[in-house]
C-alpha positions as CSV (number, residue, x, y, z in Angstrom):
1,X,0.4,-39.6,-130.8
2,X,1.9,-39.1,-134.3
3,X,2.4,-42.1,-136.6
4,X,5.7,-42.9,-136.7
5,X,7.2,-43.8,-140.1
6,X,8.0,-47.4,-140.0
7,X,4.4,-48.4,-138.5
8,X,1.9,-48.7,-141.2
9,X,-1.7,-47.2,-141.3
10,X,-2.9,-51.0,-140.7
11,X,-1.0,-51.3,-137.6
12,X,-2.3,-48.4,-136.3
13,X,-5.7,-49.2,-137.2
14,X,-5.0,-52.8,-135.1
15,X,-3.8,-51.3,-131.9
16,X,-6.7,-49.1,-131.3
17,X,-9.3,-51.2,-132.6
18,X,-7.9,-54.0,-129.6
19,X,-7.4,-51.9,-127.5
20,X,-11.4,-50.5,-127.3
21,X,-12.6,-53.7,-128.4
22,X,-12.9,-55.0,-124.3
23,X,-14.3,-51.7,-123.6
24,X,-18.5,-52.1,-124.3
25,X,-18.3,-55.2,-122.1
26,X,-15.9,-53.8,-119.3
27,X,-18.4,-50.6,-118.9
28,X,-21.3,-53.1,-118.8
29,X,-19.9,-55.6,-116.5
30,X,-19.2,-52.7,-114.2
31,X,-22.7,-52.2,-114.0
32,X,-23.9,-55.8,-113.2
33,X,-23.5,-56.9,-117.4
34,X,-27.1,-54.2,-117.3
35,X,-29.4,-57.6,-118.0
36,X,-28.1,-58.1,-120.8
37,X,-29.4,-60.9,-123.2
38,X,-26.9,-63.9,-123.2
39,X,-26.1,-63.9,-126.9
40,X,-25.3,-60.0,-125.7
41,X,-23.4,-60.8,-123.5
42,X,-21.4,-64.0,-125.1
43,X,-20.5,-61.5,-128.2
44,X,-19.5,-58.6,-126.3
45,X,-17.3,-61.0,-123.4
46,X,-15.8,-62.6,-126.6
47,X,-14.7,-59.6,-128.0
48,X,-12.8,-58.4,-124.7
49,X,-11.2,-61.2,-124.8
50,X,-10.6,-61.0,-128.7
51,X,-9.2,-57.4,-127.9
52,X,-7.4,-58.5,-124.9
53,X,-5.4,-61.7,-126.2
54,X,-4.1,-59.2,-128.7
55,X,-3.3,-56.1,-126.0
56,X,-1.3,-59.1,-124.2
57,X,1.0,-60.6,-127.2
58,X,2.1,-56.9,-127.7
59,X,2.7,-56.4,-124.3
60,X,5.1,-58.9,-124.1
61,X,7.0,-58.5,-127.3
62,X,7.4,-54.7,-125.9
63,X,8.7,-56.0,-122.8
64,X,11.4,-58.3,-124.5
65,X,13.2,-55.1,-125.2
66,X,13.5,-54.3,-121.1
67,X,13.8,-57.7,-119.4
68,X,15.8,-60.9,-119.1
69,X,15.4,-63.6,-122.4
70,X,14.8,-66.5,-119.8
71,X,12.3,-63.9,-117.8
72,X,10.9,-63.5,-121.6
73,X,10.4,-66.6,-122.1
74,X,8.7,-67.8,-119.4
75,X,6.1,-65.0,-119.3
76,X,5.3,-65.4,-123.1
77,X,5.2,-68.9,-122.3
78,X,2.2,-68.7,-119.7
79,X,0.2,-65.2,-121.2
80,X,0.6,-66.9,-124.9
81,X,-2.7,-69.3,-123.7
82,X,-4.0,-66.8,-120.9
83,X,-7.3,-66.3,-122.6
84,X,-7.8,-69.6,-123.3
85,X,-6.8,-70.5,-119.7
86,X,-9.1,-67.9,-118.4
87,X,-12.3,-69.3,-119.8
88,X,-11.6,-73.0,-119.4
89,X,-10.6,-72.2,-115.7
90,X,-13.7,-71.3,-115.3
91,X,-15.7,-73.8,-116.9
92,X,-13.1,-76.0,-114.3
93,X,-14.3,-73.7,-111.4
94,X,-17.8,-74.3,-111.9
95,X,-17.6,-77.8,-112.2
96,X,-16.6,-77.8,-108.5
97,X,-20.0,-77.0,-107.1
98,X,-22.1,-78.6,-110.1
99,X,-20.5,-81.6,-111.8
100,X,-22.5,-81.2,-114.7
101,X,-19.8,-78.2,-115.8
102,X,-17.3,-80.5,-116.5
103,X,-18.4,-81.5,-119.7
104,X,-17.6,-77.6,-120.8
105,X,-14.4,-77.8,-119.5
106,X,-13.3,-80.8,-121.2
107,X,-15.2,-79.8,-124.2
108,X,-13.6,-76.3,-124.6
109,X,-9.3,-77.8,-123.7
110,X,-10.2,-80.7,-126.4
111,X,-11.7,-77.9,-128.5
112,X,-9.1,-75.6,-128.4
113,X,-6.0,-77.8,-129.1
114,X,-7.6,-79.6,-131.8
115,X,-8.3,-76.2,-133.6
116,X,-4.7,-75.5,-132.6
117,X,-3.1,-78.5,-134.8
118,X,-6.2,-78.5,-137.4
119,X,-6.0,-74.8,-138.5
120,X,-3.1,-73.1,-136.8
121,X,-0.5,-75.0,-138.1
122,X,-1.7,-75.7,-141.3
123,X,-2.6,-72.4,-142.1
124,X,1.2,-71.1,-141.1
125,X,2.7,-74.0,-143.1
126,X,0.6,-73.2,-146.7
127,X,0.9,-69.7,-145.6
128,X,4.9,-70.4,-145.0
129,X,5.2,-72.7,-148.1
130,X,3.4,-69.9,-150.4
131,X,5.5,-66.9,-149.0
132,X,8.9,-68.6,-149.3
133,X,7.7,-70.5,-152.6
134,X,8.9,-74.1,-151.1
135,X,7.0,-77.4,-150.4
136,X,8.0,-77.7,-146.7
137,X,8.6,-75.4,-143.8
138,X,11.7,-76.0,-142.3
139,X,11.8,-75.6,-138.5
140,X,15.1,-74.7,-137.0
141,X,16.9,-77.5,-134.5
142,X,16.0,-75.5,-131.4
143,X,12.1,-76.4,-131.5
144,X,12.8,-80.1,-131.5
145,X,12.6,-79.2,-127.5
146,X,9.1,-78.5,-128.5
147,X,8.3,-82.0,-130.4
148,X,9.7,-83.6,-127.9
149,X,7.9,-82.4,-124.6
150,X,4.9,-82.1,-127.2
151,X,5.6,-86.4,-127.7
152,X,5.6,-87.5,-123.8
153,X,2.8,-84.8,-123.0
154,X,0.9,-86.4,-125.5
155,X,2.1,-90.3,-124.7
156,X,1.2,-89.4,-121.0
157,X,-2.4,-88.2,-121.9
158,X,-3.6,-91.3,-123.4
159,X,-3.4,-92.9,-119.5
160,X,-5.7,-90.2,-118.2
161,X,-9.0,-91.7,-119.0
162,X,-8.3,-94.8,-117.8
163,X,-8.8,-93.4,-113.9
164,X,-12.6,-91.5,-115.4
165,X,-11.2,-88.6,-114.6
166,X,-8.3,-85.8,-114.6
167,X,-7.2,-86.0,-111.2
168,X,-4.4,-83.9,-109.1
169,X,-1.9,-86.7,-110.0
170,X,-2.3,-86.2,-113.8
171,X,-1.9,-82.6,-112.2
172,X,1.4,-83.2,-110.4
173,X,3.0,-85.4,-113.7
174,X,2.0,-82.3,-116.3
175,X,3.4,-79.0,-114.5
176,X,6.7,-81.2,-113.9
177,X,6.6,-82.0,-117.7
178,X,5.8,-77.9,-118.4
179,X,8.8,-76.7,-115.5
180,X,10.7,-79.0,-117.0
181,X,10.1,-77.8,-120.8
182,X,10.7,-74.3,-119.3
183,X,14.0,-75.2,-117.8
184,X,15.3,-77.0,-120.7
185,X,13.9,-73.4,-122.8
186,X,15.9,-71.1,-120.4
187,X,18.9,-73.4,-120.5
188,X,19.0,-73.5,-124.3
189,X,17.8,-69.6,-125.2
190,X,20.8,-67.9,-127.3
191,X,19.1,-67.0,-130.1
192,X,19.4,-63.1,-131.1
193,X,16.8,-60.4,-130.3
194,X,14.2,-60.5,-132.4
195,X,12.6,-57.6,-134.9
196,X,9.1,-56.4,-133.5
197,X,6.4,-56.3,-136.1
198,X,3.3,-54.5,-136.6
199,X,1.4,-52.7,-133.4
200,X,4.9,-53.7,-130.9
201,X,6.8,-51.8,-133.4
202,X,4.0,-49.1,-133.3
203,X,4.6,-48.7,-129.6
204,X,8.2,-48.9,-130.0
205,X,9.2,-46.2,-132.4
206,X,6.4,-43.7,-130.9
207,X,7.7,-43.2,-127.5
208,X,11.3,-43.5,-125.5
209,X,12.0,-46.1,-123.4
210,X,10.3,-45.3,-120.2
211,X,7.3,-44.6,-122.3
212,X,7.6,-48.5,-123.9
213,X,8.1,-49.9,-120.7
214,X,5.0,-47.9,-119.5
215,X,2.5,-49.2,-122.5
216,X,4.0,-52.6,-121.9
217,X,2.5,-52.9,-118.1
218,X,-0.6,-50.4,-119.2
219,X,-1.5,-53.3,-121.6
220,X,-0.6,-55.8,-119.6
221,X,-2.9,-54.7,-117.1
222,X,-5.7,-53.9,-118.6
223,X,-5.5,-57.2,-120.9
224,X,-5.7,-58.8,-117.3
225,X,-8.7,-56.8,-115.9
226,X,-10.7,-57.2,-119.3
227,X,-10.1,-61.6,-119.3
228,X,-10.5,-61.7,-115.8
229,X,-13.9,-59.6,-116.2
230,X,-15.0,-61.3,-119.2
231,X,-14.3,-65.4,-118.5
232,X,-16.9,-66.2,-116.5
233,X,-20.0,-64.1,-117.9
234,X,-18.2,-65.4,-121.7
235,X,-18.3,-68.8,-121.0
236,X,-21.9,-69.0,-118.7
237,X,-23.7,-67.2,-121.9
238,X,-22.7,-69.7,-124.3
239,X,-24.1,-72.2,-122.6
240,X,-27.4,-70.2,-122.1
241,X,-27.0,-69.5,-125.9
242,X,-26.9,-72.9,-126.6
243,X,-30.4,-73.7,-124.3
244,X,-32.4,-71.0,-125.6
245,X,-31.7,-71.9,-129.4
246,X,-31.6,-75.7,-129.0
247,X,-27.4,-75.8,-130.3
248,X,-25.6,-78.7,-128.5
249,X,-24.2,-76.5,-125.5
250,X,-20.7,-79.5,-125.5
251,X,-20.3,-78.5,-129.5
252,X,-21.0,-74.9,-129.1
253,X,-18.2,-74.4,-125.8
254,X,-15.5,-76.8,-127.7
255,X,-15.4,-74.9,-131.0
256,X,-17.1,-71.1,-130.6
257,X,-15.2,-70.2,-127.4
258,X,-11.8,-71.5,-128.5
259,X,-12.1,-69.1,-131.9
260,X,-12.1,-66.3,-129.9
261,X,-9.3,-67.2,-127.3
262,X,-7.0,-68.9,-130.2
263,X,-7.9,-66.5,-133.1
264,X,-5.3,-63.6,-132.2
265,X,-2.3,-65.8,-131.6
266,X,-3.5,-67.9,-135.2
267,X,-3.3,-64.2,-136.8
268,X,0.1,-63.2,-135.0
269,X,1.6,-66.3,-136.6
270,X,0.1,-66.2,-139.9
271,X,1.6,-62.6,-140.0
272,X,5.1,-64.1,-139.1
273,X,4.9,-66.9,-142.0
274,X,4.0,-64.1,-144.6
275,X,6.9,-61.7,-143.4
276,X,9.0,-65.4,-144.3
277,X,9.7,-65.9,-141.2
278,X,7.5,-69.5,-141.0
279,X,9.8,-71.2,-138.8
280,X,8.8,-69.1,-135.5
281,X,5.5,-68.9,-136.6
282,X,5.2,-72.9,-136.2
283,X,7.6,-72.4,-133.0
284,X,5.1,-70.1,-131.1
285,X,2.0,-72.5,-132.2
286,X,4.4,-75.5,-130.9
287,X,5.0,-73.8,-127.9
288,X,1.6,-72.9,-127.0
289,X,0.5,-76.6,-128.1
290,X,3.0,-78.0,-125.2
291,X,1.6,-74.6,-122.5
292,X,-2.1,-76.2,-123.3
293,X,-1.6,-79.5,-123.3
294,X,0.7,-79.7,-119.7
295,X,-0.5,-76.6,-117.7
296,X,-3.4,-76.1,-119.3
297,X,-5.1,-79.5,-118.7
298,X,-3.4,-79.8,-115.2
299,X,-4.9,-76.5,-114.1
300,X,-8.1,-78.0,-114.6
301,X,-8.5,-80.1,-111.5
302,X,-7.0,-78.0,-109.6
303,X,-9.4,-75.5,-110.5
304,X,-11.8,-78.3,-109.3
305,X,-10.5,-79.2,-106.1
306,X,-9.9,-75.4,-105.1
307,X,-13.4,-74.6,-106.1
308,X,-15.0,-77.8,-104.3
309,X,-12.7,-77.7,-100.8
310,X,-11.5,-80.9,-101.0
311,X,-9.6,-83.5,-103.2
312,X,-11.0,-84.3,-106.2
313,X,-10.7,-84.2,-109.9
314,X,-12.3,-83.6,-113.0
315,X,-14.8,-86.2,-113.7
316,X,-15.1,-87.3,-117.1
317,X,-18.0,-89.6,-118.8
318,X,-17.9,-91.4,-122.1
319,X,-18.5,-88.8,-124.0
320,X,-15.3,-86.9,-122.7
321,X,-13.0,-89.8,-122.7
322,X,-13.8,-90.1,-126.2
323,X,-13.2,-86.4,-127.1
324,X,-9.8,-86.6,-125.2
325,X,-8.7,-89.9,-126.6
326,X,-9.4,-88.1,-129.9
327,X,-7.6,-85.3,-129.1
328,X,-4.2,-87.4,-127.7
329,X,-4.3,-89.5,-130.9
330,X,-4.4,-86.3,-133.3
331,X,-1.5,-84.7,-131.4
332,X,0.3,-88.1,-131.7
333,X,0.1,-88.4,-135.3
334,X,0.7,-84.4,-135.6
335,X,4.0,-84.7,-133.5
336,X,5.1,-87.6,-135.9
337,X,5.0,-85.7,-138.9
338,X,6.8,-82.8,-137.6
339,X,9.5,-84.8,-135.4
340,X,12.5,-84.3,-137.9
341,X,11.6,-80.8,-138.1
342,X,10.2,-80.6,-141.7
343,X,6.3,-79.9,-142.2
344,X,5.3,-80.3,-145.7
345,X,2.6,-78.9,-147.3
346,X,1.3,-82.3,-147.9
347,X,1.7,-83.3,-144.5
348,X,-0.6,-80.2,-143.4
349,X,-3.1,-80.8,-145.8
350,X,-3.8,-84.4,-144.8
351,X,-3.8,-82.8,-141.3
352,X,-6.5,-80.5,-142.0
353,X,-9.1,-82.8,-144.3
354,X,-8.5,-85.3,-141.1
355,X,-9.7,-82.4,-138.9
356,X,-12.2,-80.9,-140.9
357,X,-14.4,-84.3,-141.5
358,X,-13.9,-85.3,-137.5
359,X,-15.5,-81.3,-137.4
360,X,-18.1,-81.9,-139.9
361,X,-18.9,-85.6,-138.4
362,X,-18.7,-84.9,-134.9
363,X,-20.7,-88.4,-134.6
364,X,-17.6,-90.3,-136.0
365,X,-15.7,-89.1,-133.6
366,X,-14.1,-92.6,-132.4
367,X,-13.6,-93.9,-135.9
368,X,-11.3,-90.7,-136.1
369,X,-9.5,-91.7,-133.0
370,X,-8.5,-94.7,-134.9
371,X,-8.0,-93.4,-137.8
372,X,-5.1,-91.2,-136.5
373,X,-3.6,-94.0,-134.7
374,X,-3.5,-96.4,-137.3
375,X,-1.9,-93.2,-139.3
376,X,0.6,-93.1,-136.5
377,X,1.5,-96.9,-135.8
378,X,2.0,-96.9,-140.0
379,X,4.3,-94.0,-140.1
380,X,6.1,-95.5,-137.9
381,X,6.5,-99.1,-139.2
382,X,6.6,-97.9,-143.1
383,X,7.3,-94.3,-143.1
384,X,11.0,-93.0,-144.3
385,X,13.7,-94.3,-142.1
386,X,15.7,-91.2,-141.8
387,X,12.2,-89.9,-140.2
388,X,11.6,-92.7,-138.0
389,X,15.4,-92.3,-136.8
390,X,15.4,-88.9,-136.0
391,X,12.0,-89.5,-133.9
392,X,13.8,-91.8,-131.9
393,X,16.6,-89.6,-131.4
394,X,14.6,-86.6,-130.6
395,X,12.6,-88.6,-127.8
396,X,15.3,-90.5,-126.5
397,X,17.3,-87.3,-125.6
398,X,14.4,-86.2,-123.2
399,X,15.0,-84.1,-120.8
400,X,18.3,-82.4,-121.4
401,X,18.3,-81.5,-125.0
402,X,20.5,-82.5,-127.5
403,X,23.5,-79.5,-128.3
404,X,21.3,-78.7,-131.6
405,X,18.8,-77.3,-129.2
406,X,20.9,-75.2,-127.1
């Protein structure tokens, strides 16, 4: 395959170092994973899924050229979090036959959408703010559907621990919230196409049409095989890791295994805000904050009750209900500062101190719970009026959409 002319060396360099990266552990687990060591085993697993989480976002950009917007939409919508679906599902699974798994699951959801708000969009928005040489990012009026579904999830998930567990009702009440986010998505999609960038445009300008459309389902399905290979033995090994070297197991599943589900679509949209084009960059982090926190944490009990053969949810302790209250109130306050669809540099900065001492303090971890809400309830008694209008606005529109959005 020659390099075609508008694809850079780096791109190049990208594509074929994802696409063999899920290749030493995909041989291996073909073989029975060769009794392999666990931390063997959790670095290679991770790296499938490092190389496949890649593999997938390409595949779908490529496949934008061939098929329906609202089609688009609603498979970039559920691959986006695959990966980090994959491995939690199977924490969830688990958890079925021996309870004690559930602390992983929750662990490694709480984990992963924390990292989400505490890195991911603070690193587009300085990245954003630097490239365009601004102090705020400006997102456009179609991603206050985002904010808003974002809001009610959130609202919603501070009832879920008062039952001691995610059950299939909290199940039922977050895939009508994420259909309902899709619907209002299809209903308002008119934007134009798009421009592909890096390893999509690779693929692209190096073959005709039917050859796009054949690297589009080749990646798609071996992204697939590699996740659905990788999951399980990825996310049993770091638990074994954490035993044999005396790490907390709960710490080491909520921050080590969401880094290498989260870390390619951080990277996508960190390339986006330098190419100044910061306001999808935040969209496809806001979107895949809404896909975690409605399918994503619905699919666990489900997972449960599938895996046990009868009704029953995803039991959570103390020390769970505390990670998840932590995590509602930091989405809260997040969705606050972003609700009239203007993130500021200063705005992500306090964002990412308050994530990075609740990281380094993980002890403290209900003081931080507080600390966001008071944050919140303060923003919106004394914070800017024109802010604490358009909140109102924005929420009180639910479901439909206001016309901006459509």
């Amino acid at each position: 395959m020659s390099m075609p002319p508008r694809a850079s060396r780096r791109d190049f360099t990208w594509f074929v170092t994802a696409v063999l990266l899920p290749v030493p552990w995909t041989v291996a687990a073909a073989f029975g994973g060769l009794g392999m060591d666990p931390v063997w085993v959790a670095s290679l697993a991770g790296l499938a899924i490092l190389g496949a989480a890649f593999m997938l976002s390409w595949s779908c950009e490529v496949a934008e050229r061939d098929i329906p917007q609202s089609l688009a939409l609603l498979v970039l919508a559920l691959v986006g979090v695959l990966p980090e679906y994959a491995v939690d599902i199977s924490f969830a699974w688990r958890a079925g036959i021996a309870p004690e798994w559930a602390q992983y699951a929750v662990a490694n959801m709480t984990g992963a959408n924390r990292l989400l708000i505490g890195v991911g969009w603070t690193t587009v928005v300085l990245v954003a703010c630097r490239a365009n040489r601004s102090s705020a990012l400006r997102l456009e009026a179609s991603q206050g559907l985002e904010v808003r579904f974002l809001v009610w999830a959130t609202l919603y998930s501070f009832l879920i621990p008062l039952n001691g567990q995610v059950d299939l009702f909290d199940a039922l009440v977050l895939f009508g919230l994420f259909a309902a986010y899709v619907t209002c998505a299809i209903r308002g999609s008119v934007h134009g196409e798009e421009p592909l960038i890096g390893p999509a445009l690779l693929i692209d300008d190096a073959f005709g049409d039917r050859g796009r459309r054949l690297w589009a389902v080749g990646l798609f399905i071996g992204a697939a095989y590699s996740i659905f290979v990788s999951a399980g033995p990825f996310a049993e090994s770091l638990v074994h890791v954490g035993s044999q070297y005396g790490v907390d197991e709960f710490l080491l599943v909520q921050w080590i295994a969401p880094l290498a589900s989260e870390s390619p679509e951080f990277v996508v949209a960190i390339l986006f805000a330098i190419r100044l084009r910061g306001s999808m960059a935040i969209g496809a982090l806001l979107s895949s904050k809404v896909n975690q926190w409605t399918l994503l944490v619905g699919a666990l009990p489900v997972a449960v009750a599938l895996s046990a053969g009868r009704f029953v949810g995803l039991p959570l302790d103390d020390r769970q209900a505390q990670e998840l209250l932590l995590t509602s109130s930091q989405s809260l306050f997040a969705a606050l500062l972003i609700a009239d669809r203007e993130f500021s540099r200063r705005e992500a900065l306090i964002l990412f101190v308050l994530f990075a001492f609740q990281f380094m303090l993980p002890d403290t971890h209900g003081l931080f719970t507080w600390i966001y809400l008071a944050l919140s309830a303060g923003w919106l008694i004394f914070g800017p009026a024109r802010k604490r209008r358009e909140f109102f606005q924005l929420i009180s529109t639910w479901p439909g959409g206001s016309r901006a959005e459509r």
